[in-house]
C-alpha positions, 0 to 999 in steps of 0.5 A: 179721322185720325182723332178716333185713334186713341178713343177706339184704343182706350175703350179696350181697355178694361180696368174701369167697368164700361158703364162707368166710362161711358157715364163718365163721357156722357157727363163730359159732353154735357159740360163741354156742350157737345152734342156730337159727343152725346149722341155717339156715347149714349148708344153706348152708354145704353148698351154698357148698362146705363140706363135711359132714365140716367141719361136723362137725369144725367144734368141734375145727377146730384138731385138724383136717386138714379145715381149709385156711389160709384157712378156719383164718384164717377160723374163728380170726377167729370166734372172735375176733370172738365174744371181741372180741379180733381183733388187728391181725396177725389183721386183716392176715392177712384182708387177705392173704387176702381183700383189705380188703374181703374182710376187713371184709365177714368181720368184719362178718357174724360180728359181726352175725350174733352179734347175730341169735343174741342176738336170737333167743335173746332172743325165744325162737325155735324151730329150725323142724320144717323145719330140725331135720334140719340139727341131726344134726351139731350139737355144743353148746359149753361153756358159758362162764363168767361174770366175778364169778359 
């Protein structure tokens, strides 16, 4: 599918340490409630070095002590990429961490990968047979609430 394009080509890229990406994208699917998402990233998120115990604590990160600085600035930074309210402070501690191409590399894979929930929750697409196993840990968040409903 054409919408794979860009995710293939950002994932070369490696100016923000896959790990990081990865945790960064399976934070995203949990606020998107995408479990397409989730069980496509969650290989690789294991593969690139976040652990199963992560995954699975991923909901409740800040309760967590599973979370190392980084990978708190990293799913603080999903969440706001998803809220659109990533603030200057928030964007100058992904520089600290990731340098400015780091940082922009992270920004720009949550952002698009939300579109690609959308896309796919848009046309309907099933989490393959192939992939479900990926779904054992996978905790569906609360539904947000709508403005003026």
């Amino acid at each position: 599918m054409a919408h794979r394009a860009l995710p293939q080509a950002l994932r070369g890229r490696q100016n923000c340490p896959p790990r990081l990406r990865e945790l960064g994208v399976l934070r995203l699917a949990q606020l998107v409630g995408s479990a397409y998402e989730w069980s496509h990233h969650r290989p690789m998120a294991l593969a690139a070095g976040v652990t199963a115990d992560q995954a699975a604590a991923l909901a409740a990160w800040r309760e967590s002590a599973l979370f190392a600085a980084a990978e708190r600035l990293v799913l603080a930074a999903a969440e706001a990429v998803h809220e659109m309210a990533v603030t200057d402070e928030l964007f100058g501690g992904l520089q600290a961490e990731l340098g400015q191409a780091g940082a922009i590399e992270l920004i720009v894979v949550i952002s698009q990968y939300e579109a690609v929930a959308r896309i796919i929750q848009a046309l309907g697409v099933e989490v393959e047979a192939g992939h479900r196993h990926h779904l054992t840990d996978w905790a569906q968040p609360e539904p947000a609430s709508c403005p003026g409903r």
